[in-house]
N, C-alpha and C positions, 0 to 999 in steps of 0.2 A: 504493500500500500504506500509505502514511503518512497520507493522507487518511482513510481507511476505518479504521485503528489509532489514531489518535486524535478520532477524531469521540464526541461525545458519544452520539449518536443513530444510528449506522451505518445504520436502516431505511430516515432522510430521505432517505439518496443513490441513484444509480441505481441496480437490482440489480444483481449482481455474487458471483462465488461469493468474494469477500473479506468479505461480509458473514456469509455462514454461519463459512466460516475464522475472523473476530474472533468472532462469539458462540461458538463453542466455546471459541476462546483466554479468554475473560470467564468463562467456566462455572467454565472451572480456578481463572483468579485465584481466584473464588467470590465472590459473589454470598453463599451459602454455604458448605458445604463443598465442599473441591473433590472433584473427582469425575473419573474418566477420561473423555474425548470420541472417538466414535469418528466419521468421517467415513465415509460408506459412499457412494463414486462409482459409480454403474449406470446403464444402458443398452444401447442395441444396436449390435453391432458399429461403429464410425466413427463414434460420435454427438460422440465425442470424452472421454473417460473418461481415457485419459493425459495427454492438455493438461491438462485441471483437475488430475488429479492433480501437475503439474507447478507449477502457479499456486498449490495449496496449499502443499508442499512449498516453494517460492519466498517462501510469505509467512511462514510458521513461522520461514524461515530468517535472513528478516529483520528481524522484530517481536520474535522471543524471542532476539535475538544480546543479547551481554553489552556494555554501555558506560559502566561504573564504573571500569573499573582497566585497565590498559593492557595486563597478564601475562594477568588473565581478556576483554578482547575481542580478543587476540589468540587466544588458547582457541577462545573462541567464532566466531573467522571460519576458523578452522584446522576444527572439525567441522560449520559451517555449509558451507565448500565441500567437503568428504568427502562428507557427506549428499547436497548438492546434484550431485555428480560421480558418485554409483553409480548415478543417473537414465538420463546415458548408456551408461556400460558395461551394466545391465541389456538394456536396450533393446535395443542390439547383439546382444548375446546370445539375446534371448528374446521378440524382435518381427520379425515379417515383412509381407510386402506382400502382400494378399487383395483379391479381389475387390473388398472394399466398404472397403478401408481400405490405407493406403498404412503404416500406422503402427501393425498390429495387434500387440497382447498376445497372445502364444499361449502364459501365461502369467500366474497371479496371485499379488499380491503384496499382504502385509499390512504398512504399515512406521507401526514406532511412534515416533514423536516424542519424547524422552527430556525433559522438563521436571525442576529442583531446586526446592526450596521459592519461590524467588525467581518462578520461573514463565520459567526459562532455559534456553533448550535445550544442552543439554550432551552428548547422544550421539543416538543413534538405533539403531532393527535393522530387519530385514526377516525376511519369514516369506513362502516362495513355495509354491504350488499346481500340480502336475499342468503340469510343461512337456511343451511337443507333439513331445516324439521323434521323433515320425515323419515330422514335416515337412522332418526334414535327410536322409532317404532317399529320402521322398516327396513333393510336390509337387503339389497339385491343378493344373488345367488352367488356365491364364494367370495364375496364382499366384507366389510368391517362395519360396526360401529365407530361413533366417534374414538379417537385417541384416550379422552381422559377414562372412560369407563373401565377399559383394557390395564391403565396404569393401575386405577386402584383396584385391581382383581390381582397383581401379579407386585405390586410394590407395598402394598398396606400391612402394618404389621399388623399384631394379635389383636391388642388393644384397640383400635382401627377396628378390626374386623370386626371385633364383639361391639362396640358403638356401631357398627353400620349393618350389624345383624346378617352376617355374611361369612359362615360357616369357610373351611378352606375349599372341602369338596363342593359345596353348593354352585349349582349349573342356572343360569336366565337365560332366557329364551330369544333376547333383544343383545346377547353375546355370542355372538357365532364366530366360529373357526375362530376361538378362544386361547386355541394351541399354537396358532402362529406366533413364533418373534420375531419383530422388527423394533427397527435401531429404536424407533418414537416411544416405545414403551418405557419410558423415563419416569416415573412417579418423584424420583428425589428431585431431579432436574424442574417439574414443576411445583412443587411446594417449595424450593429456593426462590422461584423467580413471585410467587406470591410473596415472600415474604421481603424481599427488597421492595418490590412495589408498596407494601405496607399493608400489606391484610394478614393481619392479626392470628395467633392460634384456636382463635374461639372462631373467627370468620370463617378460616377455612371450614372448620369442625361443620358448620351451619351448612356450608355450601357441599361436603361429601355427605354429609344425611341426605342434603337435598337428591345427588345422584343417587345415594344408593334406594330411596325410593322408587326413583323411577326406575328402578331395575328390578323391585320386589315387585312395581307395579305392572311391568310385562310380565309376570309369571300368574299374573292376575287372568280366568279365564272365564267364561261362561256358557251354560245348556239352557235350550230351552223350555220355558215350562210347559207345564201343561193345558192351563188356559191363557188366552190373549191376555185377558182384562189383569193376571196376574204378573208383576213382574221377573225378569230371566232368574235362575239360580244360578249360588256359584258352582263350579265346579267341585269337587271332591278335595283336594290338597291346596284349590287357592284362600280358603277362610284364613289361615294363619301367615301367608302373603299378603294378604289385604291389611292384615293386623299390624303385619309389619312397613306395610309400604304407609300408613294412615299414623302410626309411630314418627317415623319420620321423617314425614311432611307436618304433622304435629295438628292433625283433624282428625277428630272423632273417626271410627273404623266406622260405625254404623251408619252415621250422616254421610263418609264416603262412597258407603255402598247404594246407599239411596242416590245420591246425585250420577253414579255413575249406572243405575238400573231405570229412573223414571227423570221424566225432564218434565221443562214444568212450561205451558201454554199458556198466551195470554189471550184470552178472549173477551174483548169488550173491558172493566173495569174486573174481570174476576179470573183468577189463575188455575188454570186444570194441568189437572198431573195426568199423563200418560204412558203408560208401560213402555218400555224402549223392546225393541225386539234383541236378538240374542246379536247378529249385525249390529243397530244400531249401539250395544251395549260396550261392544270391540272399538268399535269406531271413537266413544266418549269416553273409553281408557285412554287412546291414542293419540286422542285431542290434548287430552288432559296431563300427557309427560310431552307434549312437541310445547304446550304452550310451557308449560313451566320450565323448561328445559331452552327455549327460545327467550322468556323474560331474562331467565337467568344470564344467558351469554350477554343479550342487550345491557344489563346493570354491568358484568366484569368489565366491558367498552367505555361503559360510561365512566367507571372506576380506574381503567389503566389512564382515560383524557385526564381525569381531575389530577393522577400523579406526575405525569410527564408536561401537563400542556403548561405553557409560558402564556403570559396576560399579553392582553393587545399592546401594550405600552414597551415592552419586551425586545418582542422581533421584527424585522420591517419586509423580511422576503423569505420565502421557505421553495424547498426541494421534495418535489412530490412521489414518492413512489405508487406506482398501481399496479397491483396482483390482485388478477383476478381467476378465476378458475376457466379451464381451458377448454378446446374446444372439446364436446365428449360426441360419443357415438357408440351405444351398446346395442346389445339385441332386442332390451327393450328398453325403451327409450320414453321419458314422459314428461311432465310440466315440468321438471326442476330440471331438464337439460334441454327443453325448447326456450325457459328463461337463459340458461347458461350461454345456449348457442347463439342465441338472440344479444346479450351483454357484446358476446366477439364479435360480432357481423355491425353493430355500432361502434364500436374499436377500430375495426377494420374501415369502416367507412371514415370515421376520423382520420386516420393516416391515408387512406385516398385521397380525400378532399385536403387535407392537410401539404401532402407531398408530391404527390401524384398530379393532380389536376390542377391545385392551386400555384405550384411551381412553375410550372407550362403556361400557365394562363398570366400568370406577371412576368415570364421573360417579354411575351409578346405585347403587352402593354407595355412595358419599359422601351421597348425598341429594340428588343432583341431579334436576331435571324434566327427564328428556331421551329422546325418543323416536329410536331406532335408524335409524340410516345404512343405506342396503344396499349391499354391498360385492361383491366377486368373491374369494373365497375360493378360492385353488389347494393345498390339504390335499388334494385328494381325487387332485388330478396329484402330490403327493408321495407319497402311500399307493401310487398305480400304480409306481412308480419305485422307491420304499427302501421300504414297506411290510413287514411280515411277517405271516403265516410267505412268501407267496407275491406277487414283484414283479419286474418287468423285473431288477434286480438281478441279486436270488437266484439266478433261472433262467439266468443269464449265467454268474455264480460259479460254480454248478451244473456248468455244461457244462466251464467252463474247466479243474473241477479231475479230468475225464473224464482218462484217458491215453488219449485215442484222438482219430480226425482230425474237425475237427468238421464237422457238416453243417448249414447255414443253411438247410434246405428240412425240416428235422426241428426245428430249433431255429423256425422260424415255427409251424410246428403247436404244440409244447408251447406256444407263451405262445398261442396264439390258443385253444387250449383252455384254459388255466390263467387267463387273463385278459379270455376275452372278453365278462366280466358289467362288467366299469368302463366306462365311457362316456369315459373319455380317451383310448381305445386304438380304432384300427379297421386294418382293411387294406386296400388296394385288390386286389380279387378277380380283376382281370383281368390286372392285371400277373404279370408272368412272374420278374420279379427277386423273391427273398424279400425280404423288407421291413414296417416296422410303422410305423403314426403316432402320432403323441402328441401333444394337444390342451395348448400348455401356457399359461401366461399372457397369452403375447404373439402366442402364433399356433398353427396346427400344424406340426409339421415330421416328414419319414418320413425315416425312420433305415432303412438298408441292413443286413442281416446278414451278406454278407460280409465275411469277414475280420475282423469283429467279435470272435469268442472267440478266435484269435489273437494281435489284440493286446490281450486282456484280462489274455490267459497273460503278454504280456510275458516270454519265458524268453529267457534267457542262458546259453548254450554253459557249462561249469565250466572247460573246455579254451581258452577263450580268456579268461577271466578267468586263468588261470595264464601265458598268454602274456602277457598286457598286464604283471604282476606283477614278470616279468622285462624288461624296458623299460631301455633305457636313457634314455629322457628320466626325469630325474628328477621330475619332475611328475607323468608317469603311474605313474613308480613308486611316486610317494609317493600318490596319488589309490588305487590299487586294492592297497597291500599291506595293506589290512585286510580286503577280504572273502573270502567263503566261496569256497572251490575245490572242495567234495564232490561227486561224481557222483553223482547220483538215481539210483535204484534204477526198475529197468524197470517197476516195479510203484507206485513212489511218485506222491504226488500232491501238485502245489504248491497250497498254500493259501493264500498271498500273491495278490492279483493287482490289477490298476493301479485298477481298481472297490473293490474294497475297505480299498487305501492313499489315495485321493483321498475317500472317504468319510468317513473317519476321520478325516483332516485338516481337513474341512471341518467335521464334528462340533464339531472343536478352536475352529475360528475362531470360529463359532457363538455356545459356549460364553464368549467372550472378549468377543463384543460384547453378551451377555445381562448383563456385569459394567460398561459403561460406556453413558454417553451416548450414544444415535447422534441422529447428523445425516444427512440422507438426499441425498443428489443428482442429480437426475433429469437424465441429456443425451440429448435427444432431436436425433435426426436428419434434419433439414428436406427431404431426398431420398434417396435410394436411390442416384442417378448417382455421388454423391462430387463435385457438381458446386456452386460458390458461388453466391450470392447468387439460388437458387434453391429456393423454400417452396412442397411441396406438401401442401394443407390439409389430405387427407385422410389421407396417412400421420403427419402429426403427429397429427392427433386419436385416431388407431386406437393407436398409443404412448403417449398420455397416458391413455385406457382401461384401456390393457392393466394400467398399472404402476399404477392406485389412483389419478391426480391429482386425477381431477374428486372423486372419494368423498373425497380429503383437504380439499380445497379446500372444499367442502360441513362437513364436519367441522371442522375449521379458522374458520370463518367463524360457526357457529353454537357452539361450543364457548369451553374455557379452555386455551390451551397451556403455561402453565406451573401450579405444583402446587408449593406448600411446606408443610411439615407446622407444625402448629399452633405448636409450639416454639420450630423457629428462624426461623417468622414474629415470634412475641413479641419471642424474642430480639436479632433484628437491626432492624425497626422500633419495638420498648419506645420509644424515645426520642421515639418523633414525640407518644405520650400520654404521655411520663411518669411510664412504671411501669413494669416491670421484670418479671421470673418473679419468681413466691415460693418458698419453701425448698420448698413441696411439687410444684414443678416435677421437682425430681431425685429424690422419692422414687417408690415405685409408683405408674406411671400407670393410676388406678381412673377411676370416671366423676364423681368428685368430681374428681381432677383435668383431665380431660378437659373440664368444667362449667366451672373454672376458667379454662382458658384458652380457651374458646372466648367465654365473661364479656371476657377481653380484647382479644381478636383483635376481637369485635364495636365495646370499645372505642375502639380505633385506627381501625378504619376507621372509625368516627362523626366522629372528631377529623379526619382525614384528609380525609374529605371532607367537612369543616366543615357538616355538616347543611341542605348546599344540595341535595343530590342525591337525587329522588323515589327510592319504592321501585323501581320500573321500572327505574332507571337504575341504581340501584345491583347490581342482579340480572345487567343485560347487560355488565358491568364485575369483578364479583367473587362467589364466593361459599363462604359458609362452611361448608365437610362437615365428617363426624366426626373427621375427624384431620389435616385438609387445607384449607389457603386456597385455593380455585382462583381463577387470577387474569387476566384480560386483559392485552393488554402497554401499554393506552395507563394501566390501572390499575399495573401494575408500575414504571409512567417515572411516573406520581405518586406514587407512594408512596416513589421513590430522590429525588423532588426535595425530598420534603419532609425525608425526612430527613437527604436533604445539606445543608439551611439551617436543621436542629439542630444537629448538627454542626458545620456553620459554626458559628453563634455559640458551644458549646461552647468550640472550637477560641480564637474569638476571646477571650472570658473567661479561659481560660488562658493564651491570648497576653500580655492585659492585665497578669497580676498576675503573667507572668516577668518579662514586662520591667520593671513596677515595684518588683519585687525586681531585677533588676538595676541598674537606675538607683538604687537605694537603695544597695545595695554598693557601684556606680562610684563617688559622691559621696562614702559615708564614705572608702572609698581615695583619693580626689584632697582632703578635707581631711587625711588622714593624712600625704599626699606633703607638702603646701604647707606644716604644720608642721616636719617635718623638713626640707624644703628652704629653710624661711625660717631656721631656727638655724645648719645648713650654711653658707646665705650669710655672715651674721651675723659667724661665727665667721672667713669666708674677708676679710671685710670689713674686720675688726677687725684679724686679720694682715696685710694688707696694709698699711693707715695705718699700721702699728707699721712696716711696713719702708720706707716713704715716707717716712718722719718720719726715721730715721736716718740712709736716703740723704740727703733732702737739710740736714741737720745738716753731714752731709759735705760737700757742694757747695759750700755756704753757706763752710765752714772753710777747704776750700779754697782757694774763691774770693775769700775774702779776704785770704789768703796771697801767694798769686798776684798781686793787685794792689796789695797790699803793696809787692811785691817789684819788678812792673811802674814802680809807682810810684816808686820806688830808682833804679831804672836809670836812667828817663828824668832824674832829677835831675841822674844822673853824668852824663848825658854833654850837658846841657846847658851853654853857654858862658857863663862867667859875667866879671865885670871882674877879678876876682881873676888867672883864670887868664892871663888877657893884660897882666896889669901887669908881669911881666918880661920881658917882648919886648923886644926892640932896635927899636922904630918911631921913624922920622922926627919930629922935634917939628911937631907940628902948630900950623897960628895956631889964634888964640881963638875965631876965627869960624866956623872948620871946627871946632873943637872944640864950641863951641853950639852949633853946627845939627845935629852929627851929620852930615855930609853926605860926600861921596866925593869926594875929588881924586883928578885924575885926569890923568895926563901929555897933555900936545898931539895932541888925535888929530882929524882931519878928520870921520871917523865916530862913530856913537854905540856904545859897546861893551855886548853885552850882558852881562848878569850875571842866571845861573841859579840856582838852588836846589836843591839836590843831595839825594838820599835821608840817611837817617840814617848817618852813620858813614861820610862820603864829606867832605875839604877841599873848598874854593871855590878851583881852582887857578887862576893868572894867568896872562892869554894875554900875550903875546909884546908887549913893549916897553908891560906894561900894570904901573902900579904900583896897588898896591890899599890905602889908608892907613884903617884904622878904631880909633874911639873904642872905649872898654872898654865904654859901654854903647848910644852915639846909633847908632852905626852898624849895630848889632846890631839892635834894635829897629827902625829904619831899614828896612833892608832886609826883614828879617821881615814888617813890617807889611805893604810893597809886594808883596812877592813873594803873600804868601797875600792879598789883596786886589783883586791888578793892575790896583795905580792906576797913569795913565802919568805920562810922567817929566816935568818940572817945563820945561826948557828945550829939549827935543829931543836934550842930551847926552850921556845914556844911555837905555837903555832895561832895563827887567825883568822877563825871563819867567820863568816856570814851567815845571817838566816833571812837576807833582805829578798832572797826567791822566792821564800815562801809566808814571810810576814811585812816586809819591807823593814827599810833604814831609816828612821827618823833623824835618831841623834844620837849622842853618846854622853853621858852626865854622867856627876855621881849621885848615890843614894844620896835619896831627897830626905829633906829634914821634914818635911811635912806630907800634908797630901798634895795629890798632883793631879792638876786640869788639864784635860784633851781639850783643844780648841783644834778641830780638824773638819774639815767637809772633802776637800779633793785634795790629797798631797800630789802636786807635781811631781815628787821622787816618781810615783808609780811609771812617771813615760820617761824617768831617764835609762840612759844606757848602765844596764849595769855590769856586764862585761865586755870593756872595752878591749880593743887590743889592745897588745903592750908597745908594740913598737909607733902605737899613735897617741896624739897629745893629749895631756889627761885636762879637758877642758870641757865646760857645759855640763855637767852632771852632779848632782847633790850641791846645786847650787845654792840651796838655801843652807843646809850645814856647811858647806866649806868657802861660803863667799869672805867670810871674815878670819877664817884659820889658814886659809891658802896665802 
């Protein structure tokens, strides 16, 4: 789908009904104006018309979903799977299994695709046709009932079953070839798509009571009695089917058995009951599950609109799809396939008139050179059919609105009189069954007249539309408490009948797609068996006949399929020449301005096809009528490419001179920034150094303070001769006094002598006397200790511990206590083993400043 939706060119790829689906979707965008597109899917029975319909529906729901904003594609996947979910539930309801189709429509549906300006789909509706009532009564021979009956026979669980009173063996009568499977039989697949739609677990509950009723209610039978005046009896085994089908539909069994054995007469002001015969008693079952079985679809329609449809204020164009059920032709053949065949042969005339005749017919008022197609024209089989004053119809109407019983052996006379001058009607003369033929587009087919004005009359008992009313299922109460419960007058004649409400409607559709676009698509059926990968040539060729192909294709190929009026040809190609409409485009269009633009139009195309292209060529490509550019599509894809690379450059020139005006703006604000951010700085710069400067004014103050004061201390507490001149020492000789040297009492070993942190004596070991000068000895030692030079005679020796506690000073024991006054000793970063052979200079500056 994404391939085919964003392809440039959707014709290049393979066929595909995605390529009609996208050019519709492109019509809306518009090209020009938009305009409504109606898809019209036809064929015969099982060529396949619901698949496609299914693959349209499928693509819509994915190319037009919303993916801008997160609250709207949530929107949008919310009624894209709605839309896509009433596919199933329909189907269920109003598809069965036929002959020629495992998947048939008994049942047509018009559903519109709800697009907003943006070209988004935002809601949808449906609009259905003429469903086959009777097919939930009756049954042709190796045929189905509807879809859903079949799911809840084979998907329902226990629980289910015992609410629906439906044993697992238990066999109805209105279920035949029961044993088939096909794919449709989905029970989960339909109570999912109920429940996204929003019907509820109590709703549905309502609505399978309702079915399974009417399946207790065909097991319902009847014998005749014994006297007239008496009414029928039941049969043997139906009393406790009646019981059950009167359960749940939720009416009395008793009062159901009355309205379906006597009915009730009005004569004059007073009501008489009359025995129903053991016929009419089958027949007022029959009635009695088509009607309620018929409201009921009517309400789920009405139910799927309210969930998907968008308000008028919503959408402005929508994308129509129509499937309707196809062309059919059995052995026997009755009112619900002369309505069906009659649907296609209005179909069909539509795309006649539409394609066919109307196309031909405006080349040649345009001024074109075009010599006429010859076609199959089915007017003359619609004139047999709906015609007036006098048509199969009429004479049907006719009969139906008799009060009296009808005869199909009197009714074959009057049309064989009344219509035996048309040549689409004949009858076979030797047959014994009344019966008529009808010659229609696609074939003949002989329509049976029994029981034909019967269900024409479609009549409904008033006596059991008043029972249903009283219902306790709430559903069917609420389904039938709106209609008529009046009893006809013995003398009255209905005027309604299923003929002339499916006529009407059709009318309607008609009328709806006479207002948009249509796209046509043809499914033809490669066999008759319903059997795959199996093509027989000639029933496809006989089908492509029938429906117009060859006559389009021939048309088509010699012709112009698309067609813009002179205006908004100017208007939307002016740029590939240049020029534009003039003011007198919007006044009255006289033949001056008519003269005017077609002066233009001839312009463009000159320009367009740059005057390379003979007149010949130009002719099989384009041409210019009175009020109309008729165009080919390989001239339509030239004329978008040119003017999408005006445009382009357009585009491009404006691009240039935004951006140049914006790059003009960005630069004067990024010079506007850089001035104010350079003063900003400036200013931040300027405060800073002002407070860089004061800090360190401070530091400086400080820290000369500080070493000031550093400086003080280490003075004090350096040893000076002063403080050791009133000692009590030993008189020392001359020669220990010159040398500064240590005496030292008689010791065999050499004693050491350490150097102590700051604020620590030099204490005497034990039988050690220690004698020093006021300055030699001081110096002395100092100098060794922070040098460690060895000792002179092997006498002493002197170490250090300044590696592992550092060198303050050297004193003697203090006479008192002793104050640290320290924060950072500079000793820490001097050198403390210097080489010897370099100068003993810079270190322990503070103790040896005044000893050196």
């Amino acid at each position: 789908m994404k391939e085919y939706h964003y392809a440039t060119q959707p014709q290049e790829f393979k066929p595909h009904i995605f390529i009609v689906a996208e050019e519709a979707y492109r019509n809306v965008q518009g090209q020009l104006e938009p305009v409504n597109q109606s898809l019209v899917v036809s064929g015969e029975s099982g060529a396949g018309k619901t698949w496609t319909s299914r693959c349209l529906m499928k693509y819509y729901a994915t190319v037009a979903a919303s993916a801008q904003a997160v609250s709207s594609q949530d929107a949008a996947e919310r009624i894209e799977r709605r839309v896509l979910d009433s596919n199933p539930l329909m189907e269920a309801f109003g598809n069965a299994c036929t002959l020629r189709n495992n998947n048939s429509s008994r049942f047509g549906k018009y559903i519109q695709l709800q697009l907003d300006r943006a070209q988004l789909l935002v809601g949808a509706s449906v609009q259905t046709y003429l469903l086959e009532k009777t097919r939930v009564a009756c049954q042709p021979a190796n045929e189905r009932n509807f879809h859903i009956f079949y799911q809840m026979m084979k998907g329902a669980t226990d629980e289910q079953r015992t609410d629906w009173m439906m044993p697992q063996d238990q066999g109805f009568v209105w279920l035949p070839n029961c044993e088939k499977q096909i794919e449709e039989d989905g029970f989960l697949e339909t109570t999912e798509a109920m429940a996204h739609l929003g019907i509820d677990a109590e709703r549905q509950r309502q609505i399978f009571r309702i079915l399974a009723g009417i399946l207790h209610l065909g097991n319902v039978s009847f014998c005749s009695s014994t006297s007239e005046s008496q009414p029928c009896d039941l049969d043997q085994h139906s009393e406790d089917f009646l019981q059950r089908a009167g359960e749940l539909l939720g009416v009395p069994a008793e009062e159901l058995c009355r309205c379906l054995r006597v009915r009730t007469l009005k004569a004059g002001k007073q009501n008489v009951l009359k025995p129903c015969s053991r016929a009419e008693c089958g027949v007022r079952r029959d009635c009695l599950a088509k009607v309620v079985y018929g409201q009921l679809f009517e309400w789920l329609v009405t139910f799927i609109n309210s969930c998907i449809c968008a308000g008028q204020s919503k959408w402005r164009n929508f994308i129509g799809v129509l499937d309707v059920y196809g062309f059919e032709c059995f052995q026997i053949n009755n009112l619900e396939q002369l309505c069906i065949n009659y649907a296609n042969e209005k179909l069909q005339q539509h795309f006649v008139a539409h394609y066919l005749r109307a196309q031909q017919e405006e080349y040649v008022s345009e001024g074109l050179e075009w010599s006429f197609v010859k076609y199959q024209d089915n007017q003359s089989c619609l004139d047999l059919l709906e015609g007036s004053p006098i048509s199969v119809f009429s004479l049907l109407n006719e009969e139906s609105r008799l009060n009296r019983a009808s005869d199909s052996t009197a009714l074959r006379g009057r049309l064989e009189k009344e219509l035996g001058g048309n040549d689409n009607i004949c009858w076979d003369k030797f047959s014994k069954v009344p019966h008529f033929t009808v010659a229609h587009y696609a074939g003949k087919v002989s329509y049976q007249l029994e029981g034909m004005v019967e269900k024409n009359k479609d009549p409904v008992p008033p006596e059991l539309i008043g029972l249903l009313q009283k219902s306790d299922n709430l559903l069917l109460h609420e389904i039938f408490s709106d209609k008529e419960t009046e009893i006809p007058n013995s003398k009255g004649l209905s005027r309604v009948t299923v003929i002339s409400k499916f006529k009407n409607s059709l009318e309607n559709l008609m009328k709806l797609l006479l207002t948009t676009a249509p796209h046509y698509t043809r499914c033809i059926k490669p066999n008759s068996d319903c059997r795959p990968l199996t093509f027989k040539n000639r029933e496809v060729i006989l089908q492509l006949e029938a429906c117009g192909i060859v006559e389009t294709i021939h048309i088509s190929a010699a012709g112009f399929p698309i067609r813009i009026p002179l205006k908004s040809f100017v208007q939307r190609y002016g740029p590939i020449g240049r020029c534009s409409a003039s003011s007198r485009l919007d006044a009255d269009p006289g033949a001056e301005g008519a003269n005017v633009l077609q002066q233009q139009v001839e312009k463009l195309l000159r320009v367009a096809l740059q005057h390379n292209a003979s007149r010949d060529e130009r002719r099989s490509l384009v041409h210019c009528g009175k009020t109309k550019v008729f165009l080919t599509q390989p001239m339509l894809d030239l004329l978008e490419d040119r003017r999408g690379k005006v445009l382009s450059r357009c585009a491009f020139t404006i691009q240039c001179c935004w951006l140049r005006h914006q790059r003009r703006r960005r630069l004067a604000r990024r010079q506007s920034a850089t001035l104010i951010q350079a003063a900003v700085r400036s200013w931040l710069v300027r405060k800073r150094i002002r407070r860089w400067n004061g800090a360190a004014s401070v530091i400086q103050n400080t820290w000369k303070k500080w070493r000031a004061l550093l400086k003080s201390l280490a003075e004090a507490e350096l040893d000076d001769a002063e403080d050791l001149a009133a000692d009590d020492s030993p008189a020392l000789s001359a020669v220990v006094r010159e040398r500064g040297s240590v005496q030292l009492s008689s010791c065999q070993e050499p004693v050491p002598v350490r150097g102590w942190p700051m604020g620590l004596a030099l204490a005497s070991a034990p039988s050690i006397t220690v004698s020093l000068t006021a300055t030699g000895f001081q110096k002395m030692i100092s100098v060794m200790t922070s040098l460690n030079l060895p000792s002179r005679r092997g006498e002493y020796k002197v170490e250090t511990n300044q590696y592992k506690q550092g060198l303050a000073s050297i004193r003697a024991r203090p006479r008192g206590s002793v104050k640290l006054h320290y924060q950072r000793s500079p000793l820490l970063y001097a050198d403390m083993q210097p080489d010897l052979k370099s100068d003993v200079t810079g270190f322990n500056e503070i103790l040896l400043e005044k000893t050196l």
